[in-house]
Z-matrix of the N, CA and C atoms (Angstrom, degrees):
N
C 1 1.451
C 2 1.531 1 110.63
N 3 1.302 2 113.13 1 -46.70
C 4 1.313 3 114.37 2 165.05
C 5 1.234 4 139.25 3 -40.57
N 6 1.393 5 104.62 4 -52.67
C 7 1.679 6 126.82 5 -164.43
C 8 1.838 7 90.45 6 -79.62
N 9 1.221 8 104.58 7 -47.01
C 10 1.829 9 112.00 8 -176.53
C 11 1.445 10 98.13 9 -56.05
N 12 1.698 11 130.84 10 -71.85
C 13 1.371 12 128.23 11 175.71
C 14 1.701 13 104.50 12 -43.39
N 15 1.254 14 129.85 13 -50.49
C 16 1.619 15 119.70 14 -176.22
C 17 2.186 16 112.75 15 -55.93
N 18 1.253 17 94.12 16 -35.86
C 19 1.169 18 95.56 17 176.82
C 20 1.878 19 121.76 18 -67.38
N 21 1.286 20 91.03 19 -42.93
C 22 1.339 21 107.38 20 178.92
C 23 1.843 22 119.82 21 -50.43
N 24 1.720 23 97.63 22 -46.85
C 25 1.248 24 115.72 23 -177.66
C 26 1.552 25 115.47 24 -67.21
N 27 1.705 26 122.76 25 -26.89
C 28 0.742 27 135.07 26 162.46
C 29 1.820 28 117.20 27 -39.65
N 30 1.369 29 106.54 28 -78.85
C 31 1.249 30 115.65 29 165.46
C 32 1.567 31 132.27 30 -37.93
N 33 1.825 32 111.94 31 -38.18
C 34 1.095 33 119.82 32 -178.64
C 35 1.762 34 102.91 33 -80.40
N 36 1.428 35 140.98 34 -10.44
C 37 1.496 36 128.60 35 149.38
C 38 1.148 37 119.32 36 -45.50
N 39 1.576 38 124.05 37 -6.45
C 40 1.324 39 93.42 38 -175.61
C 41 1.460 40 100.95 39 -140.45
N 42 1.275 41 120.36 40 28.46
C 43 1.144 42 139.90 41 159.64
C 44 1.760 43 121.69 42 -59.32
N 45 1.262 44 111.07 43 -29.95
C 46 1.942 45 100.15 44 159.17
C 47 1.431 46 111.08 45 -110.17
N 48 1.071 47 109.68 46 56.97
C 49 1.225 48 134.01 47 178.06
C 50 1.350 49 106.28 48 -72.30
N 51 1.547 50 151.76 49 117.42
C 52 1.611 51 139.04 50 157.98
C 53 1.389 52 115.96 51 -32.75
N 54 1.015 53 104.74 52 -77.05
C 55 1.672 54 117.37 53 -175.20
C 56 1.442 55 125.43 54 -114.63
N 57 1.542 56 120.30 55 135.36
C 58 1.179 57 121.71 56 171.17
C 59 1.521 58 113.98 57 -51.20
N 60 1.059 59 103.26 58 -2.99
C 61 1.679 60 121.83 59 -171.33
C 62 1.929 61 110.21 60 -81.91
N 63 1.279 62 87.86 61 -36.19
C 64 1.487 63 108.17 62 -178.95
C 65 1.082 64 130.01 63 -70.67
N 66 1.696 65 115.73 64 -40.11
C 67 1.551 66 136.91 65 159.62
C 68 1.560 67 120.86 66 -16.50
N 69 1.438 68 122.45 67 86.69
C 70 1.387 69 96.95 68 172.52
C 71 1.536 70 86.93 69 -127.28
N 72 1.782 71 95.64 70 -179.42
C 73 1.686 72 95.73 71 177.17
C 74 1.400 73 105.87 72 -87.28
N 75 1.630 74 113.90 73 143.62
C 76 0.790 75 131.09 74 -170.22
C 77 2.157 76 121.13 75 -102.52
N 78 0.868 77 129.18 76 69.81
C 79 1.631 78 112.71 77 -177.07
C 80 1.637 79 113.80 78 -23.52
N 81 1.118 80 104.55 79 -50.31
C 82 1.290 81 109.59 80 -153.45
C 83 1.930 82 105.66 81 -70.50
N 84 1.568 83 103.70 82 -42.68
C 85 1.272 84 100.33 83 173.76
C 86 2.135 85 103.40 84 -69.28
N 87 0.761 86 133.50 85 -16.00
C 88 1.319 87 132.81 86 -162.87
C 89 1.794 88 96.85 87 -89.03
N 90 1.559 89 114.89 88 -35.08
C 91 1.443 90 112.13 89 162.17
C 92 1.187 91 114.54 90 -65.15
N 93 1.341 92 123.11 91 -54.51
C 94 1.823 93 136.60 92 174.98
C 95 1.534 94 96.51 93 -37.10
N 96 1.324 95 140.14 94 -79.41
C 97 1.311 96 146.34 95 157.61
C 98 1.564 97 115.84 96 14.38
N 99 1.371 98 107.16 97 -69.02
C 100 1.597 99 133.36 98 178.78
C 101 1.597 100 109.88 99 -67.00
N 102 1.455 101 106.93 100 -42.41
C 103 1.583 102 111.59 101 175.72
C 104 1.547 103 94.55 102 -68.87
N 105 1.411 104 129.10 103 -86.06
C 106 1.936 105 111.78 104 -178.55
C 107 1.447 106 121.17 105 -27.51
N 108 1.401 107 101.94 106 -47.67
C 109 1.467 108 96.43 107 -170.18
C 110 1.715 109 114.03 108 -51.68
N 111 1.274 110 99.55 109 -55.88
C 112 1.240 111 123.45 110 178.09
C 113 1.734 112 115.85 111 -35.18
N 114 0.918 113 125.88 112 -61.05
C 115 1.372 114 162.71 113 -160.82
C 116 1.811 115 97.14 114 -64.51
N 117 1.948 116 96.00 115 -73.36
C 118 1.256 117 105.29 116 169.21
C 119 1.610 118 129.42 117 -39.77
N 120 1.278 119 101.82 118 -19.75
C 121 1.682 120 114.99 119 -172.05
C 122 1.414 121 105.14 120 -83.98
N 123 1.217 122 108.43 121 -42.07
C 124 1.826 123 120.24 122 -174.20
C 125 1.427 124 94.00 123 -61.52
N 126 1.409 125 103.67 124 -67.62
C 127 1.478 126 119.42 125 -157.29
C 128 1.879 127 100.02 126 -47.99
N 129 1.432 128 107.72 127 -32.88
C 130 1.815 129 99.62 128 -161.39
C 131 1.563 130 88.49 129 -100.31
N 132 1.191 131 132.47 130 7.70
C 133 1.425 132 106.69 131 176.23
C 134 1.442 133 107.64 132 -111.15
N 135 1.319 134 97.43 133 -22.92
C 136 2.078 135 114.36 134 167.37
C 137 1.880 136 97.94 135 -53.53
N 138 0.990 137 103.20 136 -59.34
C 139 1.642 138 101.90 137 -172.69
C 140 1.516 139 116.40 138 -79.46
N 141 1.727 140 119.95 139 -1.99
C 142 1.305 141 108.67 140 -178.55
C 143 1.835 142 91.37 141 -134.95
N 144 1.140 143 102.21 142 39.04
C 145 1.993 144 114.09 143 176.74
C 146 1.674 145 95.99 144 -15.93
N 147 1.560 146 108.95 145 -74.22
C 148 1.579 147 134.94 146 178.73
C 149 1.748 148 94.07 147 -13.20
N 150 1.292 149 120.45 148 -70.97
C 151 1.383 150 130.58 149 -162.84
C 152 1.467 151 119.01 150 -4.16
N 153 1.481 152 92.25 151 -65.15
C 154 1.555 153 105.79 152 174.54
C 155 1.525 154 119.68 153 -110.98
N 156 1.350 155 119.23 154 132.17
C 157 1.870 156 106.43 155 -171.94
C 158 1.356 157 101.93 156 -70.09
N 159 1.549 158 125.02 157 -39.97
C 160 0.951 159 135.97 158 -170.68
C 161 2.070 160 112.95 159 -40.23
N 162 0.716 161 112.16 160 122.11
C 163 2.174 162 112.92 161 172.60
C 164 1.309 163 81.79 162 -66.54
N 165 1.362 164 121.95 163 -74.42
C 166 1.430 165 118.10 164 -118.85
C 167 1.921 166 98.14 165 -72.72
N 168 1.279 167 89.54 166 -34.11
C 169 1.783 168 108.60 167 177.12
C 170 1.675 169 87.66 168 -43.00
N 171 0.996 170 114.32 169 -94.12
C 172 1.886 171 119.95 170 169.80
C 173 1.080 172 139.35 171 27.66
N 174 1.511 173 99.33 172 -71.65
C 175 0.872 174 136.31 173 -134.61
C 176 1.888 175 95.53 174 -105.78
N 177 1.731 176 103.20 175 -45.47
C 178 1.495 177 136.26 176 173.81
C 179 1.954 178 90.16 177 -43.27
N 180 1.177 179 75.86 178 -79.20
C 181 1.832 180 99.77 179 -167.00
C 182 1.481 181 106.38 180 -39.07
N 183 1.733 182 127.89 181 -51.35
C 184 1.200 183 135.98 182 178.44
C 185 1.473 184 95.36 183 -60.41
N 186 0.937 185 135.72 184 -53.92
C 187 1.681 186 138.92 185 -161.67
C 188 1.806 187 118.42 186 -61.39
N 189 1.263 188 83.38 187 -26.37
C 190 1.729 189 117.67 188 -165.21
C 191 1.823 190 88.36 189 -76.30
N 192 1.306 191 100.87 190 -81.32
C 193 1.398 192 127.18 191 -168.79
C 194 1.944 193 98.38 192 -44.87
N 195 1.216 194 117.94 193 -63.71
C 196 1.257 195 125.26 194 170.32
C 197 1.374 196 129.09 195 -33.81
N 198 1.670 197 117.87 196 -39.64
C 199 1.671 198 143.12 197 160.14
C 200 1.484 199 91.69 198 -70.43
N 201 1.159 200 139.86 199 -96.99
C 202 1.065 201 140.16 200 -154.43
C 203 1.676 202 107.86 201 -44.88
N 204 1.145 203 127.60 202 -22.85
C 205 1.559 204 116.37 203 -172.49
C 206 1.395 205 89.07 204 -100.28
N 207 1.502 206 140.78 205 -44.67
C 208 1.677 207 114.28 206 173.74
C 209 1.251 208 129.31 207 -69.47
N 210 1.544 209 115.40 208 -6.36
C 211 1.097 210 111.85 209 175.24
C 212 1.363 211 107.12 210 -83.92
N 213 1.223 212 134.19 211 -42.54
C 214 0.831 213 150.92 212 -160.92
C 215 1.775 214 124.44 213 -73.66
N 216 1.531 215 116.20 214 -34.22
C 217 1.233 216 160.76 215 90.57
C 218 1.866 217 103.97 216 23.51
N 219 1.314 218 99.76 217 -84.60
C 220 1.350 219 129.08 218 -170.67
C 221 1.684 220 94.97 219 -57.94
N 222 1.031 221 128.03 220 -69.71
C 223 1.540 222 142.48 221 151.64
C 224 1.496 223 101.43 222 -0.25
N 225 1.149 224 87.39 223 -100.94
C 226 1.619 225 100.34 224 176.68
C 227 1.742 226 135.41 225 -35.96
N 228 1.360 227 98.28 226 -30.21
C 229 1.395 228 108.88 227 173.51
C 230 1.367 229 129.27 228 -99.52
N 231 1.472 230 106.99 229 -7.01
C 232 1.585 231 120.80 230 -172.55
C 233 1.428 232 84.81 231 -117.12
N 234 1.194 233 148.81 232 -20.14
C 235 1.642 234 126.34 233 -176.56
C 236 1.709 235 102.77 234 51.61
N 237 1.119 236 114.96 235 29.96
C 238 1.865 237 100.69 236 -179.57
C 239 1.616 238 90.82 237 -78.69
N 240 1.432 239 148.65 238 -28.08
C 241 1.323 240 119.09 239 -175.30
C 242 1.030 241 139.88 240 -98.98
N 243 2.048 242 106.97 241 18.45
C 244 1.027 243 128.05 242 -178.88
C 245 1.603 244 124.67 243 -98.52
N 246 0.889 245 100.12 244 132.22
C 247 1.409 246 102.58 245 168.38
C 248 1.746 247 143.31 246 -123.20
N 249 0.735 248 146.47 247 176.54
C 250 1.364 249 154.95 248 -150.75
C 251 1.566 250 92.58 249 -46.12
N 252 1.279 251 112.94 250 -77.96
C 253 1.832 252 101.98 251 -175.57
C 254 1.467 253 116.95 252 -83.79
N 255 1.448 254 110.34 253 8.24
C 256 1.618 255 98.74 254 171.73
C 257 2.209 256 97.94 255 -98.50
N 258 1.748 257 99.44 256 -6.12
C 259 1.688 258 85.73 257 174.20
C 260 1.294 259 119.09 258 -95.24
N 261 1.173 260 109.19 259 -12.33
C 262 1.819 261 124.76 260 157.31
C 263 1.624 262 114.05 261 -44.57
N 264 1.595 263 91.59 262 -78.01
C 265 1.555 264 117.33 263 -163.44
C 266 2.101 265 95.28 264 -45.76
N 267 1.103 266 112.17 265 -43.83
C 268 1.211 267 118.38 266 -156.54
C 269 1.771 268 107.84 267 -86.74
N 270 1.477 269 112.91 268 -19.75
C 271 1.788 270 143.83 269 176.13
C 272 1.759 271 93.67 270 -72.20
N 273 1.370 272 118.17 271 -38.67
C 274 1.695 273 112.52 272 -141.98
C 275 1.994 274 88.12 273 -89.93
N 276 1.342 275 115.39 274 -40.15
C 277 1.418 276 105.32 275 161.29
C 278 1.509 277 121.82 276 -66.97
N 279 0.833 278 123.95 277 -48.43
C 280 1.256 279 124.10 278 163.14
C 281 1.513 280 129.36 279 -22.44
N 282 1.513 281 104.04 280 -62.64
C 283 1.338 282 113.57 281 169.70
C 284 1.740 283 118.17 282 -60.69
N 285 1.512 284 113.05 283 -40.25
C 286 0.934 285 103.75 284 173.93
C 287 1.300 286 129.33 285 -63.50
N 288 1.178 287 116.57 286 -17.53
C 289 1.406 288 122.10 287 171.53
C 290 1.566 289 109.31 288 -42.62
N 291 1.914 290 95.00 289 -57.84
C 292 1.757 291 100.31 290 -172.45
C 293 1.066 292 85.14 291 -71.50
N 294 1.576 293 177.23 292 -81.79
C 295 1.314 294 145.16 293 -102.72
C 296 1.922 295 96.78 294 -90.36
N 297 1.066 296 118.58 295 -41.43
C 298 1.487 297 128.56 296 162.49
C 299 1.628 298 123.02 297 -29.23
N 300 1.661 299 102.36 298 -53.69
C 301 1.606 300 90.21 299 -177.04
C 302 1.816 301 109.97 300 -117.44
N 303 1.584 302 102.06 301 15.37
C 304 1.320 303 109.78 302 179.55
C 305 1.860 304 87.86 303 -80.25
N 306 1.431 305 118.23 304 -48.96
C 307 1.302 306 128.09 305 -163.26
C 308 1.357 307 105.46 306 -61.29
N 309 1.294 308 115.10 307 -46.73
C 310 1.466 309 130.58 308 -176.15
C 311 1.730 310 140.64 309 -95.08
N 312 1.256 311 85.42 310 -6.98
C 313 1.490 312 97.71 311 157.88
C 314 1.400 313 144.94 312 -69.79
N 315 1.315 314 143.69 313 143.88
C 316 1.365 315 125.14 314 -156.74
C 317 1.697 316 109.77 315 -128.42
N 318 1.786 317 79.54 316 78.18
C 319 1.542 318 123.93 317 175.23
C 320 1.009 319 118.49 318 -74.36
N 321 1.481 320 132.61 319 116.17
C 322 1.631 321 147.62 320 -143.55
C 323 1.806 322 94.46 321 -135.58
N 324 1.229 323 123.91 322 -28.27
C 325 1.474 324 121.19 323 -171.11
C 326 1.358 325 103.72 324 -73.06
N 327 1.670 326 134.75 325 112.16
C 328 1.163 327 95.98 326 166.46
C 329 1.708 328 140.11 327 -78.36
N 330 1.119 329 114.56 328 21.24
C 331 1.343 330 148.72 329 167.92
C 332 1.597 331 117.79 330 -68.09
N 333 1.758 332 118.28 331 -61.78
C 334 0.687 333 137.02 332 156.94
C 335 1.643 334 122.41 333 -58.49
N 336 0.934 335 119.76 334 -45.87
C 337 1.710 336 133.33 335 152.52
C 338 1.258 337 110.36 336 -29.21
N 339 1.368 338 123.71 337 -84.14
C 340 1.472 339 141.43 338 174.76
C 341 1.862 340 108.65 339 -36.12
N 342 1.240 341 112.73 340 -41.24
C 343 0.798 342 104.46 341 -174.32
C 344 1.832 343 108.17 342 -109.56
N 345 0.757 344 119.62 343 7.50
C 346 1.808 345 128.86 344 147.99
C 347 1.854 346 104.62 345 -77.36
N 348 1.146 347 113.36 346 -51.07
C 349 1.500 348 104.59 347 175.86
C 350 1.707 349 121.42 348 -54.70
N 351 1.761 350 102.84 349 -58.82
C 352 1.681 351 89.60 350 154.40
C 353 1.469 352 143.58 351 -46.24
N 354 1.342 353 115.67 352 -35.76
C 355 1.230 354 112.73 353 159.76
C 356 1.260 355 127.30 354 -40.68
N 357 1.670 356 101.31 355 -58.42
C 358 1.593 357 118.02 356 177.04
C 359 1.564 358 112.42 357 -25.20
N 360 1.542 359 100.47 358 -53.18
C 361 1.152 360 119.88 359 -145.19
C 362 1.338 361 102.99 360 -83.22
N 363 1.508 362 106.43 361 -49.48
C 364 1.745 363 103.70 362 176.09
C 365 1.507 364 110.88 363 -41.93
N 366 1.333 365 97.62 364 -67.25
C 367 1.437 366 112.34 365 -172.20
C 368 1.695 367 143.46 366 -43.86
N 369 1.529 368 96.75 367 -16.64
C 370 1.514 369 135.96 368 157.99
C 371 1.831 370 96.80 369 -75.75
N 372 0.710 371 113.09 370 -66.01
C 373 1.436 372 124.34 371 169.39
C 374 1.368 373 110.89 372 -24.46
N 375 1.049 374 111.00 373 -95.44
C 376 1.568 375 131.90 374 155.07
C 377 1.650 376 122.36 375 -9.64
N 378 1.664 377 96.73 376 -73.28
C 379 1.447 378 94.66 377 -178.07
C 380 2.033 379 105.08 378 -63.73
N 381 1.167 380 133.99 379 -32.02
C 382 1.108 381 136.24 380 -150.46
C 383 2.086 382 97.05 381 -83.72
N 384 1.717 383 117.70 382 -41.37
C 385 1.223 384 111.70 383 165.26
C 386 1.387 385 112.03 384 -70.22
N 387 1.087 386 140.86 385 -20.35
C 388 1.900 387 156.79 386 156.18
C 389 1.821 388 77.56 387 -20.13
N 390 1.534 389 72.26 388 -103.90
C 391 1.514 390 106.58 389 -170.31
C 392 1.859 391 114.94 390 -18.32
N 393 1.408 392 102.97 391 -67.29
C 394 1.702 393 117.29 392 150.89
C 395 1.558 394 97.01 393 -12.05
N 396 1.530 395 119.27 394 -89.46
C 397 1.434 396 116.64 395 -156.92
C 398 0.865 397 108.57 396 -64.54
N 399 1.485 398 135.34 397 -56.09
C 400 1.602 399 137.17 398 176.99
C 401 1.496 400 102.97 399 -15.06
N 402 1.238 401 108.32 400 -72.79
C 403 1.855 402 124.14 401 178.73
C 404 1.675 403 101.64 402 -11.03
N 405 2.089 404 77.69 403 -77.59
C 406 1.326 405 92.69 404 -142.11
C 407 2.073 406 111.20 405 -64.63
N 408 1.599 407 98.16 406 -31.82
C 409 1.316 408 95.45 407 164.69
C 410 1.261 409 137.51 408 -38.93
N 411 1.528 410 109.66 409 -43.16
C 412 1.324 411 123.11 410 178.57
C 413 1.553 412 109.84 411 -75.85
N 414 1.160 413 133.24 412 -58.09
C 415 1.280 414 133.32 413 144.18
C 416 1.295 415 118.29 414 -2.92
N 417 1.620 416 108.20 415 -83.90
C 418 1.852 417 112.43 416 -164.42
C 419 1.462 418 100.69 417 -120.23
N 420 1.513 419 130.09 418 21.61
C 421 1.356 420 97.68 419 -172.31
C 422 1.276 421 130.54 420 116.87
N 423 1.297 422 123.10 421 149.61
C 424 1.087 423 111.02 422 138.94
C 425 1.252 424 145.05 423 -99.85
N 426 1.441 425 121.93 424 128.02
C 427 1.316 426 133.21 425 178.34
C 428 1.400 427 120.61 426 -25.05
N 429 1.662 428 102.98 427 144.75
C 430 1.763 429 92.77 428 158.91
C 431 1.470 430 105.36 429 -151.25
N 432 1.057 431 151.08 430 -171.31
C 433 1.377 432 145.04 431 -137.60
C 434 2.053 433 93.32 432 -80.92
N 435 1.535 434 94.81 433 -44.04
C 436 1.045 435 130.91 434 167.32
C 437 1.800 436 105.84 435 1.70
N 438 1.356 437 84.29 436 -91.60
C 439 1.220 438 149.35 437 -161.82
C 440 1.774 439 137.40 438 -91.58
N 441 1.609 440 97.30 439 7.55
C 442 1.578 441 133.38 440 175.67
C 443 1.677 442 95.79 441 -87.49
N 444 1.694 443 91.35 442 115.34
C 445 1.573 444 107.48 443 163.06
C 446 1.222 445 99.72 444 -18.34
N 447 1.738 446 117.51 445 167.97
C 448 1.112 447 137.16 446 -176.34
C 449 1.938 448 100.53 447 -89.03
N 450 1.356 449 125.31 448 121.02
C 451 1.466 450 118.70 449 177.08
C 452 1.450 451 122.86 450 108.22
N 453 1.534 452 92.09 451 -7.25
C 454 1.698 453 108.23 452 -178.38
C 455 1.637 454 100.37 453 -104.24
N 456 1.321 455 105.75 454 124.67
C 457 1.278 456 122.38 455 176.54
C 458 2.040 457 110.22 456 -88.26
N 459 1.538 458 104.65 457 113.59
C 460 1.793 459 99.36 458 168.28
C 461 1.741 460 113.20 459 -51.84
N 462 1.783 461 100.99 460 123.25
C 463 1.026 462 103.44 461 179.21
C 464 1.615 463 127.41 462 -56.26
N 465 1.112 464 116.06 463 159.98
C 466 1.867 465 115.40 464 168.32
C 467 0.787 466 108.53 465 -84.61
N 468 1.452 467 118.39 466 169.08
C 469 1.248 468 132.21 467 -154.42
C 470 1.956 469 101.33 468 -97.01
N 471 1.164 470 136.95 469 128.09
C 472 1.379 471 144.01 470 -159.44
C 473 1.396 472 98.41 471 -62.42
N 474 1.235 473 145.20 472 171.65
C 475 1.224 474 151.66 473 168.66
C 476 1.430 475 121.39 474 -79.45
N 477 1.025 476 110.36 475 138.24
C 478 2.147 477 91.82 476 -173.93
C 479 1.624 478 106.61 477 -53.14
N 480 1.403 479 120.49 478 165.66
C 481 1.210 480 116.00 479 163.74
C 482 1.233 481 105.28 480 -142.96
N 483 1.606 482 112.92 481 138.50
C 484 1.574 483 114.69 482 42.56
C 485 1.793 484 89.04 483 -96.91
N 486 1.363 485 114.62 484 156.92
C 487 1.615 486 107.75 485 171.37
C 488 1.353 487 117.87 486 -67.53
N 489 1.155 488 109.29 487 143.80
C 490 1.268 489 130.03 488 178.54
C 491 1.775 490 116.58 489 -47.44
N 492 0.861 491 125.70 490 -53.34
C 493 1.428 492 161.72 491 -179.81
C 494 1.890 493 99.10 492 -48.66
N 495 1.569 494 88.91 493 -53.84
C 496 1.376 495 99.02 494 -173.10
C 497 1.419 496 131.10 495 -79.86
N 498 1.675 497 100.85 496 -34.59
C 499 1.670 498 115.65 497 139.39
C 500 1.696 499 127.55 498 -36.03
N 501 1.171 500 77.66 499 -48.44
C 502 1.784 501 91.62 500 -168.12
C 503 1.574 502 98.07 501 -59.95
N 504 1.196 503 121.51 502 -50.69
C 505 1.692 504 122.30 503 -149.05
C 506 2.120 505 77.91 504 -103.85
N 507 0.830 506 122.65 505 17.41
C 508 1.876 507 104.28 506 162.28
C 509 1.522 508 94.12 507 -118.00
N 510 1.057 509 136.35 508 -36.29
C 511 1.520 510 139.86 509 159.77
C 512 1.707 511 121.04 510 -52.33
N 513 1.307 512 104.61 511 -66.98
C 514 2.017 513 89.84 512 162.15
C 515 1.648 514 125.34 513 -88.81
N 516 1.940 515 104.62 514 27.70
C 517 1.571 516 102.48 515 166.46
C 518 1.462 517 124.11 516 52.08
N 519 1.804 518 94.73 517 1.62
C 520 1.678 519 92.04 518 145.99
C 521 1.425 520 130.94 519 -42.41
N 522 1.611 521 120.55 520 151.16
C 523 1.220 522 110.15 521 -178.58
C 524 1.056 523 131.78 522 101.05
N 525 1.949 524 118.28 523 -37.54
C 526 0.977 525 123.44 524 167.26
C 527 1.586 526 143.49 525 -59.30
């Protein structure tokens, strides 16, 4: 029942999905999977103790379920088994999500509007250079500074977040 509900849940991540277009496999939801599943097992054998007369049986199963959700957990939060087109493939649902409830939400601000439409827009954006690399990875590779088309500049490094700057002025109520 478990393993059937873990499987199930799998599938249902990607159920507000925008587009069938969007669907790729995901690692990260396939670790997430193992973390519910996991969880679900504790949780239904905590509330049905009775199940088995056996302790040690119990006790096995709780122990089991407990490894499997930090490892699993751990997975998910360290991204160590991901890589370049499995952080794409797993980004391109994702985004659709925001193009999903930016589109579908019943947004009255026109403030908030404007800026649900940019989203839209990035995010089309986004998934469509995704997709771009996916290609081309599979194609040639992966890149290295090396080895960047001719005209493509190596990106910089993002700014920490949240910015500093931006802390600063919500903390002394600058702005207001």
């Amino acid at each position: 029942m478990v393993s059937t509900s873990t499987v199930i849940m799998f599938f249902l991540m990607y159920a507000n999905t925008f587009d069938a277009d969007h669907l790729f496999w995901s690692e990260t939801r396939f670790w997430m999977m193992f973390v519910m599943g996991a969880m679900m097992m504790v949780v239904m054998l905590l509330f049905m103790w009775g199940m088995y007369k056996d302790r040690t049986k119990n006790l096995i199963i709780l122990g089991v379920g407990a490894i499997v959700f930090a490892l699993a957990l751990w997975l998910v939060r360290s991204q160590t088994t991901v890589d370049d087109e499995e952080y794409m493939a797993a980004m391109i649902p994702h985004h659709s999500i925001a193009i999903m409830t930016s589109e579908r939400a019943s947004i009255k601000d026109p403030r908030v509007r404007k800026l649900a439409h940019d989203i839209i827009l990035a995010q089309r954006r986004e998934i469509a250079q995704m997709k771009y690399l996916i290609a081309d990875i599979e194609e040639n590779g992966v890149r290295t500074e090396e080895r960047l088309p001719e005209g493509i500049e190596t990106p910089r490094a993002a700014p920490p977040s949240p910015a500093p700057e931006l802390l600063e002025t919500s903390e002394n109520g600058a702005g207001q």
